[in-house]
Structure formats: structure tokens, C-alpha cells
C-alpha positions as CSV (number, residue, x, y, z in Angstrom):
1,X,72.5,-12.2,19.1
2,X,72.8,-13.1,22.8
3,X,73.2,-17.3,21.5
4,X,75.2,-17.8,24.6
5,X,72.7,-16.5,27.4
6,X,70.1,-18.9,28.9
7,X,66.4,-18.4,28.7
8,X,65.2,-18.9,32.3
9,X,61.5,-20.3,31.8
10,X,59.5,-19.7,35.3
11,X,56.2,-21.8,34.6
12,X,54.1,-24.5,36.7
13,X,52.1,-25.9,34.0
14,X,54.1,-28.9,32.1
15,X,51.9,-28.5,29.5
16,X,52.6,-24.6,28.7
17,X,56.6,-25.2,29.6
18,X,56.8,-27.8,26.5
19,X,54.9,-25.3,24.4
20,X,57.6,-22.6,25.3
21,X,60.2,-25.4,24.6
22,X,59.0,-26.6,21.6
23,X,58.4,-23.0,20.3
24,X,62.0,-22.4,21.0
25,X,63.0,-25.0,19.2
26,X,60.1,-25.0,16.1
27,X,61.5,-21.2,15.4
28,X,65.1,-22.2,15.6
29,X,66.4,-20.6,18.7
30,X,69.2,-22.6,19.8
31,X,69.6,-20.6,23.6
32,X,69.9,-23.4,26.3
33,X,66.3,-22.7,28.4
34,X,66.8,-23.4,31.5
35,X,62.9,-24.6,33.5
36,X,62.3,-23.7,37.2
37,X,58.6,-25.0,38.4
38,X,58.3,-22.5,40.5
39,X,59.3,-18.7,42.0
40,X,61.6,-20.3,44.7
41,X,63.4,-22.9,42.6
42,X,64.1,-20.1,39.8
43,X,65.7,-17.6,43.0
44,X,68.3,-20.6,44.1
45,X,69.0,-21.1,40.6
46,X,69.6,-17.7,40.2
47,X,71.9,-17.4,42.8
48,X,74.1,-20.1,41.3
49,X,77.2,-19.6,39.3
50,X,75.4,-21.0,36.1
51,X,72.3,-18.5,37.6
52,X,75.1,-15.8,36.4
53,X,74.3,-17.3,32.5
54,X,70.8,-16.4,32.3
55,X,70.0,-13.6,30.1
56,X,66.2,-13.3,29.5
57,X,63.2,-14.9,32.2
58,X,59.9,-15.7,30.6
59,X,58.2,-15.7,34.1
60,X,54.0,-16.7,34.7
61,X,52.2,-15.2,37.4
62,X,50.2,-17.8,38.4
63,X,52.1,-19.9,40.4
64,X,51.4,-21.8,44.0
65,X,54.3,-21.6,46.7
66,X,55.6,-18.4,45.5
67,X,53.7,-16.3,42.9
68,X,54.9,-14.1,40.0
69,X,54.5,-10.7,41.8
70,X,56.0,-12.0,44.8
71,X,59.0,-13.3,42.4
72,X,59.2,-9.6,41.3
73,X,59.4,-8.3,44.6
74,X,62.4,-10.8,45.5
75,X,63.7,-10.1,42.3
76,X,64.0,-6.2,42.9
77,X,66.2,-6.7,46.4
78,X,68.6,-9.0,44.7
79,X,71.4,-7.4,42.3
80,X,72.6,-10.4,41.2
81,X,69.3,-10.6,38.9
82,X,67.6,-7.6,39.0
83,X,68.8,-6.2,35.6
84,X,68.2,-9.3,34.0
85,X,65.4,-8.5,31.4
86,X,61.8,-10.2,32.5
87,X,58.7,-10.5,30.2
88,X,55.6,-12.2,32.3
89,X,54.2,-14.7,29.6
90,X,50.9,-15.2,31.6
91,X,46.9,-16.1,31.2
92,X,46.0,-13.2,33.2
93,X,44.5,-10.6,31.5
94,X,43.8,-8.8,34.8
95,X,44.6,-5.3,35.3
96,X,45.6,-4.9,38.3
97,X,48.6,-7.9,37.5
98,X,49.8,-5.6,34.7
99,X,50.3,-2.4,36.5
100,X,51.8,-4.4,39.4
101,X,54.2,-6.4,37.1
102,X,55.1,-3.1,34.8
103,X,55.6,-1.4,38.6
104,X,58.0,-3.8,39.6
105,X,60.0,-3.5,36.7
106,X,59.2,-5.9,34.2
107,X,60.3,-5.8,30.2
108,X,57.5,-6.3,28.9
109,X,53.7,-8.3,29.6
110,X,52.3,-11.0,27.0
111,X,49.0,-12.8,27.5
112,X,49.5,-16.7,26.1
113,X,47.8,-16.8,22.9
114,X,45.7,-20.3,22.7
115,X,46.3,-21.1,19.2
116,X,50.0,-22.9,19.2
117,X,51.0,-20.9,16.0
118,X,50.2,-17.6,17.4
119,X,51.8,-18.4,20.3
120,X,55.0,-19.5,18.5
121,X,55.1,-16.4,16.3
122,X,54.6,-14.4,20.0
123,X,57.8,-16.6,21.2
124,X,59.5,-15.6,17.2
125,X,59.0,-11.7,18.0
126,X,60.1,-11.9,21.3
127,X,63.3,-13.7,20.5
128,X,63.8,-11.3,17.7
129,X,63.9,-8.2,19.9
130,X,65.3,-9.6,22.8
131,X,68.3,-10.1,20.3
132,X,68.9,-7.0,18.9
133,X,69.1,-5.5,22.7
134,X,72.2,-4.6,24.5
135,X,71.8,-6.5,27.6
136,X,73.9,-5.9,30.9
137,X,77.1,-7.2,31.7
């Protein structure tokens, strides 16, 4: 279990970031998550001491300022964060998004279930396999 690493939630919507939270928390996963509201905020973080903490990003493509793909491409120049594991937790179902997200080195791609349960057991699996991984140093 990885119970001291940070979840680093990239998300815009206030209303899907409390559902992540309170998934988190409704499934008992104790990991401090961390929110950015957007690409740019979640870089700068990054690139802070703390930054060096984070050990999974739940990251949405849809985002204004800077979106998810263009996060991806930052996120590939910068080895302070590049092996940090990424799964895009998105509404797009879009093909084209996929392909560009696995290309650019993602862990994984979930589409946001709509029913809160589902989504909570989608959060429960995640956690559940993220903690059984070895993760970089």
C-alpha cells in the first residue's frame, strides 16, 4: 500500500472533484488528494517539493486554459513527473482522445460512470491496483 503518496486530482468541475473526494473517502482510502483546477496549477504544484509526494494523478481531459492532452505533452518533457502513474478519469468517449492519451503515456483510460455507486466501485478498483504496484522512487 502506497498510504503515504498523494492522489493528485486534475479536474475543473467542482461537482465531479467532490464525487472523487467523497469516493475516496466512502471506500476508505485515507491517501491525502491533493485538487488542481486546472493543467497549469497541477504543473506548478508539481514542481514543488510537496509536488515530489504525489504518487498517482486522476487527470480529466476536458479542461479550459490548458487541456488534458496538452497536460500529457508537458508532462512527457518534465522528469520530475513523468513516471508518475496517470489514469485520465474523463466523459469522453472519443476515440481519437484515447489513442492520443495511451500515446502519451498514460496508465490507464476510465470513462466516469454516471451512477455514483458505479463510479465509487470504479474509484475502489482503481485504488486496489494502484496499491499493489511498485511505483518509482
Amino acid at each position: 500500500m502506497h498510504s503515504d503518496k498523494y492522489i493528485l486530482l486534475i479536474e475543473d468541475d467542482k461537482v465531479d472533484a467532490l464525487a472523487v473526494r467523497k469516493a475516496l473517502k466512502d471506500t476508505g482510502i485515507a491517501n491525502k488528494l491533493t485538487h488542481s483546477s486546472n493543467a497549469q496549477e497541477a504543473i506548478d504544484y508539481l514542481l514543488t517539493p510537496e509536488g515530489a509526494n504525489v504518487g498517482l494523478i486522476l487527470l480529466d481531459l476536458n479542461m479550459p486554459m490548458m487541456n488534458g492532452l496538452e497536460f500529457l505533452e508537458a508532462r512527457k518533457t518534465e522528469p520530475k513527473f513523468a513516471g508518475i502513474p496517470l489514469v485520465v478519469l474523463t466523459t469522453s468517449r472519443n476515440e481519437a482522445d484515447v489513442k492520443s492519451s495511451y500515446e502519451l503515456g498514460i496508465s490507464g483510460y476510465i470513462v466516469k460512470p454516471v451512477n455514483y455507486n458505479d463510479f465509487k466501485s470504479v474509484i475502489k478498483t482503481l485504488y486496489a491496483y494502484w496499491s499493489i504496484c511498485e511505483l518509482p522512487e
